[in-house]
VEXDREN-2710 file (C-alpha; in Angstrom, 1 decimal):
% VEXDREN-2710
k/r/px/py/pz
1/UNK/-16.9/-9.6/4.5
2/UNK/-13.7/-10.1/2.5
3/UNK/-15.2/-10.1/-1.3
4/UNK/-13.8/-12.0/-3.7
5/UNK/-11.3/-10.7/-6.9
6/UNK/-11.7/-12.4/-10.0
7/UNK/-8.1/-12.5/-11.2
8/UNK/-6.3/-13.3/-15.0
9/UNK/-4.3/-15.4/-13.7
10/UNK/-5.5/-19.2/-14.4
11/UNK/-3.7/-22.8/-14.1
12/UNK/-3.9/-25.1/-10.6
13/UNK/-3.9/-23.2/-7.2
14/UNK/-0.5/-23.3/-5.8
15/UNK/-0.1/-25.4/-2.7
16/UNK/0.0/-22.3/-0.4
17/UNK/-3.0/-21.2/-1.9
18/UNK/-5.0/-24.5/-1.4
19/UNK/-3.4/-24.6/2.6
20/UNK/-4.9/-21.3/3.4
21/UNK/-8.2/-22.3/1.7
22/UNK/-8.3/-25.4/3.8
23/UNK/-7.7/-23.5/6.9
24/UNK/-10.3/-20.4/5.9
25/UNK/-12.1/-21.2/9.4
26/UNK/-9.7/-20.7/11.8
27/UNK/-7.5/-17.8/9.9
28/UNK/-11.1/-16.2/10.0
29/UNK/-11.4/-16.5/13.8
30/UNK/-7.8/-15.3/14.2
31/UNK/-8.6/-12.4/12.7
32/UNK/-11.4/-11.3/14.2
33/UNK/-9.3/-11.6/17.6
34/UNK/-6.4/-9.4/16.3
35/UNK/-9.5/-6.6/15.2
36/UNK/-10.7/-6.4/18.9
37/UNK/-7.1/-5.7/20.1
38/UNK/-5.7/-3.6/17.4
39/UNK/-7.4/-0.8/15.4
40/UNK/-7.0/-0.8/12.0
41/UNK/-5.9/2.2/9.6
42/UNK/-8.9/4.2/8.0
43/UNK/-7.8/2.6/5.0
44/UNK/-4.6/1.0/3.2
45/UNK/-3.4/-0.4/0.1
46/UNK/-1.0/-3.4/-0.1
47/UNK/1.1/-4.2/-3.0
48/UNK/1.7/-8.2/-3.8
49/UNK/3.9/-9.9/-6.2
50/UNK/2.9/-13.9/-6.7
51/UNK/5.8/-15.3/-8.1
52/UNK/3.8/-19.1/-8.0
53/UNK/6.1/-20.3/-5.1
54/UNK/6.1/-17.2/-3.1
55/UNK/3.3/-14.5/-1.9
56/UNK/4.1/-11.6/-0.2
57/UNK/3.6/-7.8/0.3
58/UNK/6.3/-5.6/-0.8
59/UNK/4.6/-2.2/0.0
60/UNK/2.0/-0.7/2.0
61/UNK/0.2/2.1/1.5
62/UNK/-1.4/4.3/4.6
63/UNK/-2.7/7.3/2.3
64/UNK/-3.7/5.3/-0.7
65/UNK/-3.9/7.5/-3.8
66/UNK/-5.9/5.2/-6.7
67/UNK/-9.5/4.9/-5.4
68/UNK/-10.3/6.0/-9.2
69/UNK/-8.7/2.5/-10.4
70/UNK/-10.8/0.3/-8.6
71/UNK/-14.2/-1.2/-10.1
72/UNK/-17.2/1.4/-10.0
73/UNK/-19.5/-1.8/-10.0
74/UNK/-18.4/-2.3/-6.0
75/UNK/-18.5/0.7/-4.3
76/UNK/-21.0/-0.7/-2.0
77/UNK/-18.9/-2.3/-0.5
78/UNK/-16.4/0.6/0.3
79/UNK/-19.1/2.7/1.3
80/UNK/-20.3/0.3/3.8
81/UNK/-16.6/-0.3/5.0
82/UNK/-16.1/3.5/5.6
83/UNK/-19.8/3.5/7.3
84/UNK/-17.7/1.3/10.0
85/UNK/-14.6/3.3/10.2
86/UNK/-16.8/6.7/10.7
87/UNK/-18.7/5.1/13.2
88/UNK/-15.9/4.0/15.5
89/UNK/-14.3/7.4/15.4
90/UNK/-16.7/10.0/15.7
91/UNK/-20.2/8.0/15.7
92/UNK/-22.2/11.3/15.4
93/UNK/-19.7/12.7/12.5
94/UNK/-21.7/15.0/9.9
95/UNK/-18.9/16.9/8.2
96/UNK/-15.2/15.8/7.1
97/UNK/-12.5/17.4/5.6
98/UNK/-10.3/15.9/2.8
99/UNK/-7.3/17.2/2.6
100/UNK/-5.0/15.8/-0.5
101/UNK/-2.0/16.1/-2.0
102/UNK/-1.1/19.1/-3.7
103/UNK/-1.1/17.8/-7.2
104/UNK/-3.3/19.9/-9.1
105/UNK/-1.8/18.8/-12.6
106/UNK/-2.5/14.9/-12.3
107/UNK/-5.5/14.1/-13.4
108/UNK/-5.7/10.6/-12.3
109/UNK/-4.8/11.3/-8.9
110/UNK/-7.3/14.4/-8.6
111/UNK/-9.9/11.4/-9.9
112/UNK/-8.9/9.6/-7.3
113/UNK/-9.5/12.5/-4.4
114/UNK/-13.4/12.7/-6.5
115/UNK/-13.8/8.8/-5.7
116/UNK/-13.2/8.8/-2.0
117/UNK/-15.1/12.2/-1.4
118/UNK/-18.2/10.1/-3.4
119/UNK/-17.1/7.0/-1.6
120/UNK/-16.8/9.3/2.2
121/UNK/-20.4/11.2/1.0
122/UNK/-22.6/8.1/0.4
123/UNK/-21.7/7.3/4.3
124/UNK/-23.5/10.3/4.9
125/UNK/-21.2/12.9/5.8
126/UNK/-20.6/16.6/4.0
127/UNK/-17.2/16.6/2.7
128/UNK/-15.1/19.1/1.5
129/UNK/-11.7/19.8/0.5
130/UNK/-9.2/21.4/1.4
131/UNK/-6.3/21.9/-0.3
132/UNK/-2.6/22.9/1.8
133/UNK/-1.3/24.8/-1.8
134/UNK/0.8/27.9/-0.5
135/UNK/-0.1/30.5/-0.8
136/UNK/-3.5/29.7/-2.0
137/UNK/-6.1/31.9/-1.2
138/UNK/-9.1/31.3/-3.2
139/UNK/-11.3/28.2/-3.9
140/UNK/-10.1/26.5/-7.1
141/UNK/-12.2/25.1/-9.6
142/UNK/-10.2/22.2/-11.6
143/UNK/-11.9/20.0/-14.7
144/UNK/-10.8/16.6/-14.2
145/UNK/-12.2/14.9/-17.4
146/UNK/-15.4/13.4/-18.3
147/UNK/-17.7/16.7/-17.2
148/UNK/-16.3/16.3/-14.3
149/UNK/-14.9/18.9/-11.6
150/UNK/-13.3/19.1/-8.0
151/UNK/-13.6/22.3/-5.8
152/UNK/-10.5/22.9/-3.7
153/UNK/-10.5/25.4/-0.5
154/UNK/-7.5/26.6/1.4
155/UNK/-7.6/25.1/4.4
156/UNK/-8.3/27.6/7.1
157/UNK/-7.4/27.3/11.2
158/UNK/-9.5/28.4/14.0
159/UNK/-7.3/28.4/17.5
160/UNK/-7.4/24.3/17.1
161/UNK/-9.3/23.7/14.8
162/UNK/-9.5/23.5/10.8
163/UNK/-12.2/23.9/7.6
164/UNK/-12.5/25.4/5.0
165/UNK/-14.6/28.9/5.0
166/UNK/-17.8/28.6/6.6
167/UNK/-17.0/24.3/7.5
168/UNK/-16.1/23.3/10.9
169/UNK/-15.7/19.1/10.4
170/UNK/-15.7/16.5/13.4
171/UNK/-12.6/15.0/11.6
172/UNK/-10.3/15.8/9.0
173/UNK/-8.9/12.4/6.8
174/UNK/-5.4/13.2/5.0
175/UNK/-4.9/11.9/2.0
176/UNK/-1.5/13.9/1.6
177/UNK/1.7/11.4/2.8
178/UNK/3.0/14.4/4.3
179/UNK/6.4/13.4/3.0
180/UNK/7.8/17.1/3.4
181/UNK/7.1/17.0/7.0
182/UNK/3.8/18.3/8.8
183/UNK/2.6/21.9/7.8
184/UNK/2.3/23.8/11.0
185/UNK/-1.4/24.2/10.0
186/UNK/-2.1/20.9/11.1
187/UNK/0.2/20.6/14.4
188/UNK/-2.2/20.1/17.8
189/UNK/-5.2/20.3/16.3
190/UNK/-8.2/19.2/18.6
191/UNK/-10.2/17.2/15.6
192/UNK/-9.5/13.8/14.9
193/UNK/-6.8/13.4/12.2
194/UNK/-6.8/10.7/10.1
195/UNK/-4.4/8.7/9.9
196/UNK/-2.4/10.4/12.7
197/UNK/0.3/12.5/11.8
198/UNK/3.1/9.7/12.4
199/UNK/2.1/8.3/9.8
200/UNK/3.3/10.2/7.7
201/UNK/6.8/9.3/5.9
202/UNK/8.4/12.3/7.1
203/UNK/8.1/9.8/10.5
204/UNK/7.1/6.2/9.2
205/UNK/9.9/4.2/8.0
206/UNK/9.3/0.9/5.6
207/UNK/11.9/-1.3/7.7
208/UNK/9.4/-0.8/11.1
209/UNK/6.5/-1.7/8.6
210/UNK/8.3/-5.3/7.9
211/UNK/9.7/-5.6/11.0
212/UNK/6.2/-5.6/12.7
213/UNK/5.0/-7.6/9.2
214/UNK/7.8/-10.1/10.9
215/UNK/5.8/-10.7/13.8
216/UNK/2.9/-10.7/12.4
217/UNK/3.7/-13.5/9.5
218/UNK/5.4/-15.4/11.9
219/UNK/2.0/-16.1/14.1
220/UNK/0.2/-16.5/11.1
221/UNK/2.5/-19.3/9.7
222/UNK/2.6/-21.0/13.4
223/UNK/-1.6/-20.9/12.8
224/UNK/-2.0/-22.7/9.7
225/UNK/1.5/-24.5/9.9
226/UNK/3.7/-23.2/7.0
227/UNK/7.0/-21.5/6.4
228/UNK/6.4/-17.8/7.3
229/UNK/9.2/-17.4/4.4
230/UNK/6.3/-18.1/1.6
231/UNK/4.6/-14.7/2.9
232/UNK/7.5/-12.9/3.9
233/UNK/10.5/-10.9/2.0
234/UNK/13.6/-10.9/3.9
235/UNK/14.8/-7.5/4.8
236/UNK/18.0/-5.9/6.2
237/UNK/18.1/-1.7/6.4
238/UNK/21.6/1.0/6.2
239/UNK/21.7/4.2/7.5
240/UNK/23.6/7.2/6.9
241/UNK/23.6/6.7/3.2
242/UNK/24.8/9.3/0.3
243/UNK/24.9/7.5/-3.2
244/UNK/26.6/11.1/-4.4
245/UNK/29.4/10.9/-1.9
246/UNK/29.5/7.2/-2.4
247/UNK/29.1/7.0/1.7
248/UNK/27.4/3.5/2.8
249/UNK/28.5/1.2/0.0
250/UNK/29.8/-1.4/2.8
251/UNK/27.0/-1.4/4.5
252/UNK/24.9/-1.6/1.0
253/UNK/27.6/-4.7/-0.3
254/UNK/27.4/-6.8/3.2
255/UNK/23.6/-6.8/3.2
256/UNK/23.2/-7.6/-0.1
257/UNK/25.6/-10.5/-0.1
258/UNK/24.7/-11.8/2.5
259/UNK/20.6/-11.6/1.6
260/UNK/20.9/-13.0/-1.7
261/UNK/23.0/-16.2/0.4
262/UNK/20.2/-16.6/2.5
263/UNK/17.5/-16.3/-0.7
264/UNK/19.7/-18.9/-2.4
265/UNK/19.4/-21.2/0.7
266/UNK/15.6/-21.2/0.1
267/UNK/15.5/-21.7/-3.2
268/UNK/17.3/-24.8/-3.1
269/UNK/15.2/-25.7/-0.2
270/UNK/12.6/-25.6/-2.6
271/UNK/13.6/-26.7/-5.4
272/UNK/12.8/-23.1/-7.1
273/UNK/15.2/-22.3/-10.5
274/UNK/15.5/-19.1/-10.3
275/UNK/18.2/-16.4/-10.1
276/UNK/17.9/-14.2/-6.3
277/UNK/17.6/-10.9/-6.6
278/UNK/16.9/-7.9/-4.1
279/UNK/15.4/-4.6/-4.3
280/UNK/17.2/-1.8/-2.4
281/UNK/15.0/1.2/-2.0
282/UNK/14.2/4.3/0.1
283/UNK/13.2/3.8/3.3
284/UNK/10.6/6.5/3.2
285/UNK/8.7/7.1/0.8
286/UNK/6.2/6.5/-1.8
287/UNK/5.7/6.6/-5.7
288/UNK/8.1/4.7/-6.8
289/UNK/10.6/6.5/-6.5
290/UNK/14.6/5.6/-5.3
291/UNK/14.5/2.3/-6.4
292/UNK/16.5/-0.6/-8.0
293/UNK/17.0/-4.3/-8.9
294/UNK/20.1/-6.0/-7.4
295/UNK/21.5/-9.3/-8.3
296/UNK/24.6/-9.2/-7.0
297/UNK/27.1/-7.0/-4.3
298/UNK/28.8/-5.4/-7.3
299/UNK/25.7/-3.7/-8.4
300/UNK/25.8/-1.7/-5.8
301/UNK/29.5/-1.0/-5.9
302/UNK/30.1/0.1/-9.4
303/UNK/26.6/2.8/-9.9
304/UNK/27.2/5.3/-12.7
305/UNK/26.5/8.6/-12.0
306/UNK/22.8/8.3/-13.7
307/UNK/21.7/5.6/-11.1
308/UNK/23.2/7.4/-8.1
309/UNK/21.2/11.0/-9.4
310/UNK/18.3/8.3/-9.2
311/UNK/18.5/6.5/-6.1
312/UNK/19.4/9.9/-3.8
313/UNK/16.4/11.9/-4.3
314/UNK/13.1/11.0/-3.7
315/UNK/9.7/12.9/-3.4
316/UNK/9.4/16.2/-2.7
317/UNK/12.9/16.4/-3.6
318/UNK/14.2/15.1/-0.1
319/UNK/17.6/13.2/-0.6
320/UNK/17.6/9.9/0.6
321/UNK/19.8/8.7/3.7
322/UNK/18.3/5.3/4.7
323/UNK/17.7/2.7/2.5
324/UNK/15.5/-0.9/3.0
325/UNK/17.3/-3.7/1.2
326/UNK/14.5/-6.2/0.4
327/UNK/14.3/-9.5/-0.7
328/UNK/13.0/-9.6/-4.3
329/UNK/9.9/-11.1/-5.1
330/UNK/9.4/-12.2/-8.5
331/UNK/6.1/-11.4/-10.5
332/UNK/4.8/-14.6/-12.8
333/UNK/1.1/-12.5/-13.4
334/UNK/0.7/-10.9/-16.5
335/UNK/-2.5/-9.2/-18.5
336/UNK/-1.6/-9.2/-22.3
337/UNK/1.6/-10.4/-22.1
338/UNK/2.4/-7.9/-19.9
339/UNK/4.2/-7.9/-16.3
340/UNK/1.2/-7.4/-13.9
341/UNK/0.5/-7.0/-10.1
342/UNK/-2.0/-7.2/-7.8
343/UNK/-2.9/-4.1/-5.1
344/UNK/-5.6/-4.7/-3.0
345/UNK/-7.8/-1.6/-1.2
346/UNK/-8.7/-1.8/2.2
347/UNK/-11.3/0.6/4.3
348/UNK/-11.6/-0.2/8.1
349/UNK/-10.6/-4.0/8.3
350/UNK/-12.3/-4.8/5.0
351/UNK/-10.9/-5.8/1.6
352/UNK/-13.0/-3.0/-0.8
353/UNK/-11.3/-3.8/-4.5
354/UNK/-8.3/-3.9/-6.4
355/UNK/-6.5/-3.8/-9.3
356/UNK/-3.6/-4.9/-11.5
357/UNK/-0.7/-2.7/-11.9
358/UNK/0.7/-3.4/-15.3
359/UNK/3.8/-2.2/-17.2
360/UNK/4.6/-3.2/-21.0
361/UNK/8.5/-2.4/-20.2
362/UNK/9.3/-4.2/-16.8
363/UNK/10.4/-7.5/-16.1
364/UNK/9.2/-9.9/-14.1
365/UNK/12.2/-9.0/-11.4
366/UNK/11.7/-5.2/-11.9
367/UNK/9.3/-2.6/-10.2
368/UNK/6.3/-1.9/-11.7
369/UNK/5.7/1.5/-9.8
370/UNK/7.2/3.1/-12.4
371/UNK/6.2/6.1/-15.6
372/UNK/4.1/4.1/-18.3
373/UNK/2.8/1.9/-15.8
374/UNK/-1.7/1.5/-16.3
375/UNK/-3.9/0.3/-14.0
376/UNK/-6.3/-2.9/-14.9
377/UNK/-9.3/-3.0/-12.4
378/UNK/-10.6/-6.2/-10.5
379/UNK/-13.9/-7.2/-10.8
380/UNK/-15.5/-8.9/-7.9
381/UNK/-17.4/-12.5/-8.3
382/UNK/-19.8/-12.2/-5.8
383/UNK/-19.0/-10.4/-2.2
384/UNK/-19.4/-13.8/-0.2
385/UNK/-17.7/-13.8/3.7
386/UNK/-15.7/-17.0/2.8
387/UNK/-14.4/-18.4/-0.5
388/UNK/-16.5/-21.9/-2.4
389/UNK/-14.0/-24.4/-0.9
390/UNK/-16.9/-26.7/-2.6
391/UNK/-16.0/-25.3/-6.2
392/UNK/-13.2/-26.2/-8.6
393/UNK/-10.1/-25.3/-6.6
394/UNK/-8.8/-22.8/-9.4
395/UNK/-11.8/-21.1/-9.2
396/UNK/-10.5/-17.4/-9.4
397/UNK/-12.6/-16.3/-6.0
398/UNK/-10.3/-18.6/-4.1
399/UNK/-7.2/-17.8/-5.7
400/UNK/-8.3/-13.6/-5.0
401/UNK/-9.2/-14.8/-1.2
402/UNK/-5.8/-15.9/-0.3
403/UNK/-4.1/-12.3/-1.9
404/UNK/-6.9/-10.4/0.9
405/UNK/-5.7/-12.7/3.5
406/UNK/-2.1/-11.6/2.6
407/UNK/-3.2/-8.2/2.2
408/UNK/-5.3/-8.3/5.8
409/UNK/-2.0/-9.6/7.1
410/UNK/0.0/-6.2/6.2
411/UNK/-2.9/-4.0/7.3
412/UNK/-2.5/-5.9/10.8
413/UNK/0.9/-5.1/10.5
414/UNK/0.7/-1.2/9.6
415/UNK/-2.2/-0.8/12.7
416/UNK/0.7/-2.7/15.2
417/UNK/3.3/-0.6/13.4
418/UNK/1.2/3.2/14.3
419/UNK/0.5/1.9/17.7
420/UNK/4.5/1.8/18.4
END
């Protein structure tokens, strides 16, 4: 079932839109073969930008942290979606064990952890969670607004095996990016973890994302017959990077030059006025952090010390020593006048929500994962399987089907991506 998003955004469909609409059959088919040979991730969020001649994912998401943003109206629909996932991985689960991030100050995010144990108990299963604090050694009671609280447990081992206290799950689901490296706690466990442990970003790198997105995008486009450039952001990748010692700026400059030449190429293919830009960021890494807006080699030459303090740390702390330089994708959605983009929420192989990121102080070429950014949810239409080809073709359930078959697209990618 791949529901449909109501969207802001309004005006004729763009011609990729109305291509993938007319071709709804078969891309359903072909993915219905890619889900018997590859598994798909417990669940994932994608991050678009629409920039009306271009559609594409810019980030994906394997421990998605803003369950709390999508619409409370549909969580049906991810309740039935994580019925599927538990089923194929431990059909006669009764217990799980959640274990998050070790913010205990954000209130959104803890929110968040509250939706997805609702969302993982309506399947079902008991959940608890259990929290990897050091040094914690009591539960911990936090408020997390609106009457609402969340109990946290130190997680607890058991030769190889983990719980909490008297709790001894059939699997344990991470929603902790593990971006400082695996806690030995978790190492050779017997229980099913989920995702694995190589997903994390202490492992994962954003370049093997895209280059598996590559493939993926490029037997897509052969399906339906269009340039695999409308769904896919160039990318090029340097290593051994330190913005402090100013070590890598060659590399930085060459692949930035030489990007923003081939973005140029395709704009004037298409006729597209527009200035190319790329976005070099971490290659591991989440939150938003490490990132910047390029428009030409010389930004990248001539940092201040401000922007280099920025772009060499990341989360956690962790400095930052690879770098993916991406094609930019311009954003033309807005709510209210201001910049807007879409993320759609996945559980098992199904679309399960959205929202709109929005950001009063971003432009359209800047990112929007960024402090003072808020969250707009997407409502749903009606959860059909296919979109109303037989309705007005800017109809916003059609416009929302072709951002989950873009989003489907990256998922495919990230399950290709753990398998290697």
């Amino acid at each position: 079932m791949v529901p449909h998003l109501t969207t802001a955004l309004t005006g004729p469909l763009l011609d990729l839109e109305r291509h993938i609409l007319g071709n709804t059959a078969k891309i359903e088919r072909w993915f219905r073969s890619q889900w018997h040979l590859h598994h798909a991730p417990f669940y994932t969020s994608v991050d678009l930008r629409n920039s009306g001649f271009k559609l594409a994912p810019v980030d994906t998401n394997l421990f998605p942290g803003g369950f709390n943003n999508l619409n409370p109206d549909f969580v049906p629909l991810a309740v039935q979606a994580a019925m599927s996932a538990v089923e194929k991985i431990c059909p006669d689960a009764q217990q799980l064990l959640l274990i998050p991030e070790n913010h205990t100050r954000n209130v959104f995010y803890l929110q968040n952890v509250a939706r997805l144990a609702s969302i993982l108990r309506q399947t079902g299963l008991e959940v608890r969670i259990g929290s990897l604090i050091p040094d914690m050694t009591e539960p911990l009671l936090l408020d997390i607004g609106a009457d609402e609280k969340l109990l946290l447990e130190p997680v607890v081992r058991r030769g190889n095996r983990v719980g909490v206290a008297d709790f001894d799950p059939c699997v344990v689901l991470l929603n902790n990016d593990l971006s400082a490296g695996v806690p030995p706690i978790l190492e050779n466990i017997e229980q099913k973890l989920l995702p694995p442990l190589h997903a994390g970003w202490h492992v994962r790198r954003k370049s093997q994302h895209f280059a598996a997105y590559d493939r993926v995008a490029a037997e897509f486009a052969e399906l339906i017959d269009i340039d695999p450039w409308l769904i896919n952001p160039y990318f090029a990748t340097c290593g051994e990077i330190d913005f402090h010692a100013r070590v890598g700026e060659a590399c930085l400059e060459a692949h930035v030059g030489f990007m923003l030449e081939q973005i140029r190429e395709k704009y004037q293919q298409y006729g597209i006025d527009a200035d190319p830009f790329v976005i070099v960021k971490a290659d591991a890494g989440t939150y938003g952090m490490g990132i910047m807006t390029v428009k030409s080699p010389e930004d990248v030459r001539d940092l201040n010390r401000k922007q280099r303090n920025k772009m060499a740390v990341g989360k956690e702390g962790l400095q930052v020593s690879e770098v993916i330089i991406q094609e930019g994708v311009y954003t033309f959605e807005s709510i209210n006048e201001a910049i807007a983009e879409p993320v759609v929420y996945m559980m098992d192989h199904f679309v399960v929500g959205g929202f709109y990121r929005v950001h009063t102080g971003r432009g359209v070429d800047e990112n929007l994962n960024a402090p003072g950014m808020h969250f707009v949810p997407l409502a749903f239409e009606t959860p059909c399987c296919t979109p109303n080809q037989l309705a007005n073709p800017d109809a916003t359930p059609n416009r929302f089907y072709t951002y989950g078959v873009v989003a489907r697209l990256a998922m495919l990618a990230a399950a290709i991506e753990l398998e290697q």
